[in-house]
C-alpha atoms as one frame of an Amber mdcrd trajectory, in Angstrom:
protein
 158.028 125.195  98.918 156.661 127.849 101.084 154.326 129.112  98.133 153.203
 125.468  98.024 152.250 125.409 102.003 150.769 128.715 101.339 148.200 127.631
  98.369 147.830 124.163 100.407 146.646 126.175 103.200 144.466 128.703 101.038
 142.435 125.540  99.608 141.698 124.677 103.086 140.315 128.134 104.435 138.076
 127.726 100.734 136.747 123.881 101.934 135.883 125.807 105.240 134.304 128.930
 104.267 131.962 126.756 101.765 129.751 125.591 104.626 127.760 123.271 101.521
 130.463 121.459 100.240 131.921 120.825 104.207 128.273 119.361 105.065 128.769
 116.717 101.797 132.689 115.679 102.797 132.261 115.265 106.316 128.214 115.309
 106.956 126.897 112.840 104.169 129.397 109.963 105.382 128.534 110.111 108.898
 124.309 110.524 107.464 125.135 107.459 105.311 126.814 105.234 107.819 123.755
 105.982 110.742 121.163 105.079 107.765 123.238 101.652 106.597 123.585 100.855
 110.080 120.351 101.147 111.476 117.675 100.915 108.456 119.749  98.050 106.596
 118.227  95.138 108.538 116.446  91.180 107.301 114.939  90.952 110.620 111.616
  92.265 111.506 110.388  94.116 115.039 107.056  95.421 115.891 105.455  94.430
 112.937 101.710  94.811 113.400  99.542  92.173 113.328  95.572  91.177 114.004
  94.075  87.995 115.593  91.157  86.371 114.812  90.165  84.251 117.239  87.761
  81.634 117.114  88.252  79.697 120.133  89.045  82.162 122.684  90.463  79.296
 124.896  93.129  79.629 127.305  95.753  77.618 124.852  94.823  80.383 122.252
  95.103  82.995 124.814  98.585  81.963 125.889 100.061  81.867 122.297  98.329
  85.371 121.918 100.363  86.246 124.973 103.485  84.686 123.497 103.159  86.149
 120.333 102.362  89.627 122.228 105.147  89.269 124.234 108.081  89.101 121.712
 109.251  92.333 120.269 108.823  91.139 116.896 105.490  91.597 116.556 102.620
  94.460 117.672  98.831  93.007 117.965  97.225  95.609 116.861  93.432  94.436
 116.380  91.314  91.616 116.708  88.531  90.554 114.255  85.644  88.902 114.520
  84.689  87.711 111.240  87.036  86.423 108.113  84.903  88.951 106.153  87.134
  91.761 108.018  90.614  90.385 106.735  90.463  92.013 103.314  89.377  95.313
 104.645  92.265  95.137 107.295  95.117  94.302 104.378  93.482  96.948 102.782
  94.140  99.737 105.082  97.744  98.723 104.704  98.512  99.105 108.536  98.667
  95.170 109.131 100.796  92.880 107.203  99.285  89.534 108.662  96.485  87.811
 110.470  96.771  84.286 112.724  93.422  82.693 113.004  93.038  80.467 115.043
  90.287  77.389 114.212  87.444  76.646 116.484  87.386  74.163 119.534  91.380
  75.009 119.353  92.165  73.464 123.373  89.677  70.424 122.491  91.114  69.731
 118.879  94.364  69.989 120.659  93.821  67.425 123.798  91.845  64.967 121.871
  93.386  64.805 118.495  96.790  65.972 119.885  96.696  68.321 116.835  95.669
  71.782 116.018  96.029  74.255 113.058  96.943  78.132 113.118  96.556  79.801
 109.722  98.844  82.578 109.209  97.454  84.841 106.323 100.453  87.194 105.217
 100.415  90.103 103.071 102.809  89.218 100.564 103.071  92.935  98.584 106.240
  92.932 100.053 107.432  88.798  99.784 110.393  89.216 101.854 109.055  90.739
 104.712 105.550  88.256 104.675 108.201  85.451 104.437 109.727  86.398 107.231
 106.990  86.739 109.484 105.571  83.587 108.770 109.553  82.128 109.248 109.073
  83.807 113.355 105.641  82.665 113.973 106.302  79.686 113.326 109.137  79.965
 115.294 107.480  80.890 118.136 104.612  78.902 117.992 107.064  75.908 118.146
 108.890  77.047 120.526 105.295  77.159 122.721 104.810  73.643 121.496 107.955
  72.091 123.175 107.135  73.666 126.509 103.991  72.102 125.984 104.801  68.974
 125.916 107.409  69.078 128.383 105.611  66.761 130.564 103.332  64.868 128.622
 103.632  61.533 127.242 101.828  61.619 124.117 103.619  65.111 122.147 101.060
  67.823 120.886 101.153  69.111 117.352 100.259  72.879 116.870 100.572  72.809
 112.762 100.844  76.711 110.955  99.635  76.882 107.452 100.621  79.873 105.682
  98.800  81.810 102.985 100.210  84.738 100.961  97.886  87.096 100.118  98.089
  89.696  96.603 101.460  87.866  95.891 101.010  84.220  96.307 103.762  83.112
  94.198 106.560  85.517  96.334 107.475  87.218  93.067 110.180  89.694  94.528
 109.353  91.445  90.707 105.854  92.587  92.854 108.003  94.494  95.339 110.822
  95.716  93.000 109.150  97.389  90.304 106.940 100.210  92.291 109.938 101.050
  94.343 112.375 101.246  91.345 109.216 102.825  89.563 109.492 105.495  92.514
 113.057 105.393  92.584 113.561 106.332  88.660 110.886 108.901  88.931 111.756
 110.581  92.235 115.493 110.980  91.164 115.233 111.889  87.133 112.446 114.590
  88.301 114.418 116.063  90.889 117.502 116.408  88.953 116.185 117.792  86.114
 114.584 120.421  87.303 116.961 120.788  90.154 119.715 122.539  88.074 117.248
 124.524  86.144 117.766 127.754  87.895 121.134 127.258  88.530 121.939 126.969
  84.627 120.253 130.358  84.757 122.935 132.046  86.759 125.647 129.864  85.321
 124.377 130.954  81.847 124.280 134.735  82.797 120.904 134.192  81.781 119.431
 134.787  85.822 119.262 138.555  85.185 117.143 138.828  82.003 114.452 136.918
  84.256 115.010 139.107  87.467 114.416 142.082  85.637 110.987 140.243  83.807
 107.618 140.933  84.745 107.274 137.685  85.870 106.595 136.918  89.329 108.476
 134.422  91.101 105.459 131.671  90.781 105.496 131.921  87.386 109.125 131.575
  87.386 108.793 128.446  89.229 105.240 126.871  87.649 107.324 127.720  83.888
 110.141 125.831  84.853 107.880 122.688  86.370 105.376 122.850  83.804 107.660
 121.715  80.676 109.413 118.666  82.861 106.001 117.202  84.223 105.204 116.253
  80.469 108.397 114.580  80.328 108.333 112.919  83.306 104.484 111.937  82.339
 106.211 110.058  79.631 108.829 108.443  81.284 105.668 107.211  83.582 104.109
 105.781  80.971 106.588 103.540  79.544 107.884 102.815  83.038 103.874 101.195
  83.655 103.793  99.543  80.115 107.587  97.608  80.569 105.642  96.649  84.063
 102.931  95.253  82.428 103.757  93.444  79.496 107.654  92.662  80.258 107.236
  92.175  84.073 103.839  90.813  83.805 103.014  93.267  86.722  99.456  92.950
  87.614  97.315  96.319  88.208  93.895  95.101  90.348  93.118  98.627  90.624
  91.911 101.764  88.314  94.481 102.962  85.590  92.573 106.031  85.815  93.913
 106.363  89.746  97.415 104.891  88.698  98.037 107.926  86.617  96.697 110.416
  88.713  98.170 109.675  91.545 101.537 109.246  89.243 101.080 112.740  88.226
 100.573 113.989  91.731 103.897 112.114  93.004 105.921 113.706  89.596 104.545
 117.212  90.630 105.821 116.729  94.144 109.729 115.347  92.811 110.289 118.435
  90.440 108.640 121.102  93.127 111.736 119.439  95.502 113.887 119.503  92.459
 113.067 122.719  92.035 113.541 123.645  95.941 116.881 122.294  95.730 117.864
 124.295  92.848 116.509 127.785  94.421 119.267 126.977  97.029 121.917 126.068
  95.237 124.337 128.566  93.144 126.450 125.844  90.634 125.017 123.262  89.029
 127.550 120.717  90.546 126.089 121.393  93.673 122.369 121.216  92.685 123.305
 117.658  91.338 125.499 116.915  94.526 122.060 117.724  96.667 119.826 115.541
  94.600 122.116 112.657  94.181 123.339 111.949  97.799 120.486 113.801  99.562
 117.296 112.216  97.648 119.164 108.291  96.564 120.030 107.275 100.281 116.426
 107.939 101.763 114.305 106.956  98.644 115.834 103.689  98.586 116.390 103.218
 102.139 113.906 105.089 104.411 110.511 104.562 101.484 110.012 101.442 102.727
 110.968 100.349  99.164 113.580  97.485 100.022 113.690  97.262 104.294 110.662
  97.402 105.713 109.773 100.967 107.914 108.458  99.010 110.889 112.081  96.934
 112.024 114.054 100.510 111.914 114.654 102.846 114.725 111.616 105.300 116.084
 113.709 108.006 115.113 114.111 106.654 111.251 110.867 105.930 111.443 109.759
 109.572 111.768 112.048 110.605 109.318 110.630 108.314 106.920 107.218 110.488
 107.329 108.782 113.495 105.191 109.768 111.025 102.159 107.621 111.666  99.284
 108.565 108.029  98.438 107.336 106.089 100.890 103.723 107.780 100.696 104.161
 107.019  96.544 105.326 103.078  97.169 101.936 102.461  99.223  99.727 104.285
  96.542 101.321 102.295  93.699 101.197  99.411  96.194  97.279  99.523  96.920
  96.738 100.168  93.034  98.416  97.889  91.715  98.220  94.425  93.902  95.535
  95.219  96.349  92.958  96.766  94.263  91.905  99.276  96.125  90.672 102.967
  95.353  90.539 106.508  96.521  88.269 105.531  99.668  91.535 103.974 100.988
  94.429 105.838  99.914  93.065 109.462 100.489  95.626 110.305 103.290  98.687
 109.257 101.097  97.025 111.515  98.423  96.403 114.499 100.429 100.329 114.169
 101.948 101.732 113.917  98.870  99.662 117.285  97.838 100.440 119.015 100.666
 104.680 118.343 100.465 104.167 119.839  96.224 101.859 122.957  97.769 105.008
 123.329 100.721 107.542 122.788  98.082 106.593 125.022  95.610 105.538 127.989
  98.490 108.943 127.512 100.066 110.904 127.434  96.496 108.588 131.016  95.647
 109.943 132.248  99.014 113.452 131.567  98.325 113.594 133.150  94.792 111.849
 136.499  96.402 115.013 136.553  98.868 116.833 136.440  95.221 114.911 139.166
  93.681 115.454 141.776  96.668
């Protein structure tokens, strides 16, 4: 019994010394519950949105303020012309536009009727559903303090309009996140336990004492996966198209460049990961629990980026996913080129070029 307590207590003092495996038994649980908690959410705050006003009446003015005032929503612009509303969906910063009609106050006293139109993008159908569900809301709740004290009852009437998905298909929001998803994942784990195979193999040494330098180390290993993952691409795109019936508005050309890019940036992180790992079990560990939690929840792929915390939102800044979903996004249903997605480009180029510097960095460390 006592050499039982003994090798009881020896497995303990090995769960402690290996500071990685602590970090996934007791740190990933409590990282898991804070993400479910706060980024798992069907309501909606601070959601921007842009007005375009025709009236510019004081009834107007106080539904702006209404609207304004609720911490649902953000105003974040206001447009003169309806020519402006496609280049502000575009941008991808608002997700809907109230406009109200002209002669609003008048239409309103003398017909005891007026119209709103809210104009939702609909890329993501739950969220645009939802948004229209709480303007409405509120713009009826501003109707019965209306006509509080009037005899004859005022009608303020919203009429909705999804943009890019006008059906709601929730197939339009599923399939470039799971397209991410799939990609993000099988990338980073494959290349992930690359080098760790290496010293698991016994293999590590015959490449330490190469004349390769560690960049070639790294660009060999990358090189061989990005064909396969340029495959997986592909047919991932075709089931879209011809199974899903996926539109693509935009240039195929861009689609798979930008698909490249994104594939490049996955196995550079796989590769990170597998730099710093020393079993392949923990490699896989890494990718698994550390890359499935935030792709899915934090990419803005299922729960929308603007309802979570400030902090989560931040976070969300260092996914490679969420940068991929709004390329594939603007492709695919909005149409829309380069000229518009150049930031999302350039970040996703600059976490590959940081990923790939910092994996050459930690394989140096290896060959001193």
């Amino acid at each position: 019994m006592k050499l039982f307590y003994v090798f009881i207590k020896k497995e303990f003092y090995h769960i402690i010394r290996d500071r990685r495996s602590l970090f996934i038994l007791l740190g990933m649980p409590i990282i898991q519950i804070l993400l479910f908690g706060f980024a798992i959410t069907n309501e909606i705050n601070n959601v921007n949105i842009a007005i375009l006003d025709h009236s510019k009446d004081v009834t107007t003015q106080n539904i702006i303020n209404k609207i304004s005032a609720s911490s649902y929503f953000s105003i974040k612009q206001f447009i003169e012309r309806e020519s402006d509303i496609e280049k502000v969906f575009k941008k991808g910063k608002i997700k809907a536009v109230l406009i109200f009609e002209n002669d609003f106050s008048k239409k309103l006293l003398k017909n005891s009727h007026a119209t709103v139109q809210i104009i939702a993008d609909a890329t993501d159908p739950n969220t645009a559903n939802t948004i229209s569900n709480y303007i409405n809301a509120i713009i009826q709740s501003y109707t019965q303090e209306l006509n509080k004290d009037v005899v004859v009852s005022y009608q303020i009437i919203p009429i909705s309009h999804m943009v890019y998905n006008p059906e709601l298909k929730s197939v339009f929001m599923f399939v470039p996140g799971v397209m991410t998803v799939i990609l993000m994942l099988v990338s980073a784990m494959m290349t992930s336990i690359s080098i760790t195979r290496e010293k698991e193999l016994g293999t590590m040494e015959i490449i330490l004492v190469s004349p390769l330098k560690p960049i070639q180390v790294i660009a060999g290993k990358v090189i061989p996966y990005v064909f396969i993952s340029i495959i997986n691409a592909t047919i991932i795109i075709l089931l879209s198209l011809f199974i899903f019936k996926m539109p693509v508005q935009g240039s195929l050309i861009l689609l798979g460049f930008e698909n490249v890019i994104f594939i490049v940036t996955a196995l550079a992180f796989g590769i990170l990961i597998s730099t710093i790992s020393a079993t392949q079990q923990t490699a896989m560990m890494i990718s698994l629990m550390g890359l499935m939690l935030p792709v899915i929840i934090l990419s803005g792929f299922i729960f929308p980026i603007e309802s979570m915390p400030l902090p989560l939102q931040i976070i969300s800044n260092i996914i490679p996913a969420k940068w991929f979903i709004i390329i594939i996004k603007g492709i695919m249903l909005k149409g829309v080129g380069i000229t518009y997605l150049w930031k999302e480009t350039l970040v996703l180029i600059a976490m590959s070029l940081f990923f790939i510097g910092l994996s050459t960095k930690k394989y140096k460390i290896r060959l001193e």
